[in-house]
C-alpha positions in Angstrom: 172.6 141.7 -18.0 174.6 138.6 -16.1 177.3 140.7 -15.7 175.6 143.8 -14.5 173.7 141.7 -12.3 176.9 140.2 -11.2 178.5 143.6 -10.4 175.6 144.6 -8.3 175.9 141.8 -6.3 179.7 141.8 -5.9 179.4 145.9 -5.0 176.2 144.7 -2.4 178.7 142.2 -0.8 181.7 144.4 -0.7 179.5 147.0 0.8 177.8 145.2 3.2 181.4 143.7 4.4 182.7 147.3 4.7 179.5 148.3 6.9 180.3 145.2 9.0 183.6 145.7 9.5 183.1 149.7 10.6 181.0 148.4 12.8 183.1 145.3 14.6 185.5 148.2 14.8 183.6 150.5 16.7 182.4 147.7 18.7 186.0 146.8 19.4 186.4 150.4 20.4 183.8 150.8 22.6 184.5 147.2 24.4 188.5 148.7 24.6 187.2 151.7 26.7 184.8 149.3 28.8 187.8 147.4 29.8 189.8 150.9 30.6 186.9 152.2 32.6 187.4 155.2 30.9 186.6 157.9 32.8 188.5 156.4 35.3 191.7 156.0 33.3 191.6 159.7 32.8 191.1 160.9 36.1 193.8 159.1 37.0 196.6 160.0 33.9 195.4 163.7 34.5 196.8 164.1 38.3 199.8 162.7 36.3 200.2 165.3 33.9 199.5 167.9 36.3 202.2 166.7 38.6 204.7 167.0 35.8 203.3 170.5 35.0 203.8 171.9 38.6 207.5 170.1 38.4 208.5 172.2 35.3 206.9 175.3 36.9 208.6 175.2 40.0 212.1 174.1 38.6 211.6 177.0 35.9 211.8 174.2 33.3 210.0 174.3 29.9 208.5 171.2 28.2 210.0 171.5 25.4 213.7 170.8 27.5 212.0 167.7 28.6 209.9 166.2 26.0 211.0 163.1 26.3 211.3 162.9 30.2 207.7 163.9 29.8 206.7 161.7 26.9 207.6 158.1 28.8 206.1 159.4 32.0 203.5 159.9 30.7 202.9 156.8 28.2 205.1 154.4 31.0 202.2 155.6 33.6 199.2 155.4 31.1 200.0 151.7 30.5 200.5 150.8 34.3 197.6 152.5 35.0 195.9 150.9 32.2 197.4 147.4 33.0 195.8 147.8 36.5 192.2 148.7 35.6 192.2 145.8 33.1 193.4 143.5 35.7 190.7 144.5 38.4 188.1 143.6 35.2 189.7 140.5 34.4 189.4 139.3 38.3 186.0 141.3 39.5 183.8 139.3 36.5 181.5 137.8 38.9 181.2 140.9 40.3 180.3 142.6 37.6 177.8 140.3 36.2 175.4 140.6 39.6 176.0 144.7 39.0 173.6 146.7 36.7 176.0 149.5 36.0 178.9 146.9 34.7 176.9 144.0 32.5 178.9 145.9 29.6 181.9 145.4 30.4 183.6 143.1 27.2 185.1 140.5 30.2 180.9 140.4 31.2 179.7 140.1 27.4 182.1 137.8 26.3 183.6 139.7 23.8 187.4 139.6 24.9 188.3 136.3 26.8 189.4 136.4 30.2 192.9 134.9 29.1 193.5 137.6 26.7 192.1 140.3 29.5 194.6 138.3 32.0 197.3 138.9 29.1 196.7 142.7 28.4 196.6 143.4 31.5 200.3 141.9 32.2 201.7 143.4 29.2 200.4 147.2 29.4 201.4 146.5 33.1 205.1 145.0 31.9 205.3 147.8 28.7 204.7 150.6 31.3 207.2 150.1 33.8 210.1 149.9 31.1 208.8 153.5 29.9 209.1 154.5 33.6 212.5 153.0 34.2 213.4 156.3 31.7 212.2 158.6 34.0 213.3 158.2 37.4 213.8 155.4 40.2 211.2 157.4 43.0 208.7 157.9 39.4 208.8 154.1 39.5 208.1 152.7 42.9 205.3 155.6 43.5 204.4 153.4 40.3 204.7 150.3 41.9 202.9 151.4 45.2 199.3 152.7 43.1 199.6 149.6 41.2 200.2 147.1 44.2 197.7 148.7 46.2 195.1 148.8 43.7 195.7 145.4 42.1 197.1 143.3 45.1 195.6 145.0 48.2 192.3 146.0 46.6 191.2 144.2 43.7 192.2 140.5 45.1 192.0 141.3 48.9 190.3 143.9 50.4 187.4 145.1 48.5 185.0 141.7 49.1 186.1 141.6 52.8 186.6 144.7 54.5 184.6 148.0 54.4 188.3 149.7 54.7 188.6 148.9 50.7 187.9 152.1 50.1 190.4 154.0 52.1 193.2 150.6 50.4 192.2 151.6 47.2 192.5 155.7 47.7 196.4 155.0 48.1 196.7 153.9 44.4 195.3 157.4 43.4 197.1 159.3 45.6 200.3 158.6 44.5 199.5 159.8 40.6 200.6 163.6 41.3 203.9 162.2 43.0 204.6 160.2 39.8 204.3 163.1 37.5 205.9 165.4 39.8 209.3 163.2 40.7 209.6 161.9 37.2 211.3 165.4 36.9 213.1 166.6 40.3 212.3 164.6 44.0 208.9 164.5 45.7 210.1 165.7 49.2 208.4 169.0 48.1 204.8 170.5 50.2 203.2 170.7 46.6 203.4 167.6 44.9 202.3 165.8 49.0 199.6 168.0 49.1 198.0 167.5 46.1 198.8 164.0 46.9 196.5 164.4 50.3 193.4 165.8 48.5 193.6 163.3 46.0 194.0 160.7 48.9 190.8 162.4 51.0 188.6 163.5 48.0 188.2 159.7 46.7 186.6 158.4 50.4 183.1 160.7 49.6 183.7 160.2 46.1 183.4 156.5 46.3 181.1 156.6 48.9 178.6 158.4 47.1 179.1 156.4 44.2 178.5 153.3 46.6 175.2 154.9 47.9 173.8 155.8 44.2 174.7 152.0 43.2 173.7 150.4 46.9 171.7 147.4 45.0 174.2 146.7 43.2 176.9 146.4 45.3 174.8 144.4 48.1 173.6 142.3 45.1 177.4 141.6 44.2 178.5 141.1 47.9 180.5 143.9 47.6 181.8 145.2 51.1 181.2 148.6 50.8 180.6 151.3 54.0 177.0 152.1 52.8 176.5 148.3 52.3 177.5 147.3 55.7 177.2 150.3 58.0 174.1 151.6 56.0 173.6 155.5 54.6 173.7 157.4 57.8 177.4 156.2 58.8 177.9 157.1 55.2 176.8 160.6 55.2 178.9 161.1 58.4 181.8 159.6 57.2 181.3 161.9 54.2 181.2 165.2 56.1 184.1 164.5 57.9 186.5 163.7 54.5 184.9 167.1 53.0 186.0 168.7 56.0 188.9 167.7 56.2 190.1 168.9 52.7 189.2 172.8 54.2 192.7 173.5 55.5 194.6 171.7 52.3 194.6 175.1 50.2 196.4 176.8 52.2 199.5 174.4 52.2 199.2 175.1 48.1 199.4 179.0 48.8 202.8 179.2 46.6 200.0 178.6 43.9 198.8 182.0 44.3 195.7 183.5 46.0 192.9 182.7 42.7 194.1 179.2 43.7 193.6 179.7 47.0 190.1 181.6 47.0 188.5 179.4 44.1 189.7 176.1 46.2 188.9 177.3 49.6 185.1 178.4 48.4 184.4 175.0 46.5 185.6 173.4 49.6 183.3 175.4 51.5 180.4 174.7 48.8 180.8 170.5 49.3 180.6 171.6 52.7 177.6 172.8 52.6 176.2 170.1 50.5 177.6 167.0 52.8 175.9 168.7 56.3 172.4 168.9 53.9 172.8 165.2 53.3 172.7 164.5 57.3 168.8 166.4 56.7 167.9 165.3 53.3 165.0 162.7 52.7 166.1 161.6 49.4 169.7 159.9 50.0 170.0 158.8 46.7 169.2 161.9 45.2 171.7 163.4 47.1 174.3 161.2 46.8 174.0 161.7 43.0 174.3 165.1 43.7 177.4 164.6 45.7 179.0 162.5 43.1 178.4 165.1 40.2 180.1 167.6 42.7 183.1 165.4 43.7 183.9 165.0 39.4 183.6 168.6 39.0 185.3 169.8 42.0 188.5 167.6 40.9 188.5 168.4 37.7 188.5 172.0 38.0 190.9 172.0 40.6 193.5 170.0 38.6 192.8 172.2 35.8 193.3 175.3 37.9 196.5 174.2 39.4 198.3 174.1 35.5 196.3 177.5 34.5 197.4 179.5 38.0 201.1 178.1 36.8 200.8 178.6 33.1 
């Protein structure tokens, strides 16, 4: 009966460790992606990829000739990109405990250290680059550049002083296409600046409309942020004209074929329509989230059709 008894217990312990440790684990996991800003990560790796991709189709080149080429572009800019983001966390903490949207963050809650975010964030930064330096010299300083501008000129200097933040920290996602895209042959090509243009343009309403849905927050935090400082009508303007200016941008892509160009040109047109509503709308925040939900999509199906038009 002891012994039974004593079994019973032992299994009760065991399986109440196990239940523990799944679920520091998936704590861990979640807190991991927190400090990525997931989403974020992957909208910025995929411009990546799809720079690479439009490299191999306009050289004629397969991926399978260039797994590896492909391979340590693609890890080497995952970490710097990585490196970045978690470097932004480590310094914005007082930032994100006055915000709403970012109490979760693990560098908020406690659950990594700010000496071991500070550490991560070197090492994926450090890790990265010597995958890139076995790619190509022009992969690396377009490297350099996004990382600089978003860790140096945006994180620690522009984005608690100058509205202009936004437009700083826009640089750093341009240049992802360009990374993918000269990792393989150089960048001096219409395609890869192009893309590198829309990417550059389509983050000012992007952010902007993310700034408008989270306007407490940000003024709460001090943030310096257009809608913050200038207030929503500025913003709406300033949105309209960045929309518009993405209309003639297809046509520079037309080597991509006319579904390309239709598809783009008419969801241009569409976010057109939907920034000069804003100018007349009565619910800005509404809108805005309205504009935001577009701004994901629109991006994401345009990267997307740019490797299936070149399949």
């Amino acid at each position: 009966m002891n012994k039974q008894t004593t079994v019973s217990y032992s299994e009760q312990v065991s399986g109440n460790l196990y239940v523990e440790n799944k679920k520091n684990i998936k704590t861990f996991i979640f807190d991991f992606i927190y400090l990525l800003k997931g989403f974020v990560l992957v909208a910025n790796v995929f411009p990546v990829l799809v720079g690479f991709w439009l490299a191999l189709s306009f050289t004629g080149t397969t991926l399978v000739n260039e797994l590896s080429l492909f391979l340590n572009t693609m890890i080497g800019s995952t970490l710097v990109i990585s490196g970045a983001l978690i470097l932004n966390n480590w310094y914005e903490v007082d930032l994100d405990q006055a915000m709403e949207r970012t109490k979760k963050r693990p560098t908020v809650t406690g659950s990594f250290s700010l000496r071991s975010v500070l550490l991560m964030g070197i090492i994926f930064t450090l890790i990265g680059f010597v995958f890139l330096l076995q790619t190509t010299s022009e992969a690396v300083i377009y490297s350099l550049i996004g990382w600089f501008t978003y860790v140096v000129l945006y994180t620690f200097w522009s984005k608690r002083k100058y509205a202009m933040n936004t437009i700083i920290g826009a640089v750093s996602g341009a240049v992802t296409p360009l990374i993918g895209w000269s990792a393989l042959v150089p960048g001096n090509h219409v395609i890869p600046i192009t893309v590198a243009i829309v990417l550059f343009i389509w983050q000012m309403p992007h952010t902007y409309s993310i700034a408008m849905r989270r306007f407490n927050d940000y003024k709460r935090a001090g943030v310096a942020m257009l809608p913050v400082l200038y207030g929503f009508e500025v913003t709406k303007r300033q949105i309209l004209v960045y929309v518009a200016c993405l209309l003639p941008l297809p046509f520079f892509l037309w080597s991509l074929g006319p579904v390309f160009l239709i598809i783009s040109t008419l969801m241009n047109l569409g976010w057109l329509v939907l920034s000069i509503q804003g100018l007349y709308t009565k619910n800005d925040v509404k809108w805005a989230n309205a504009t935001f939900i577009y701004s994901v999509n629109y991006m994401m199906i345009l990267l997307a059709l740019m490797m299936i038009v070149t399949w």
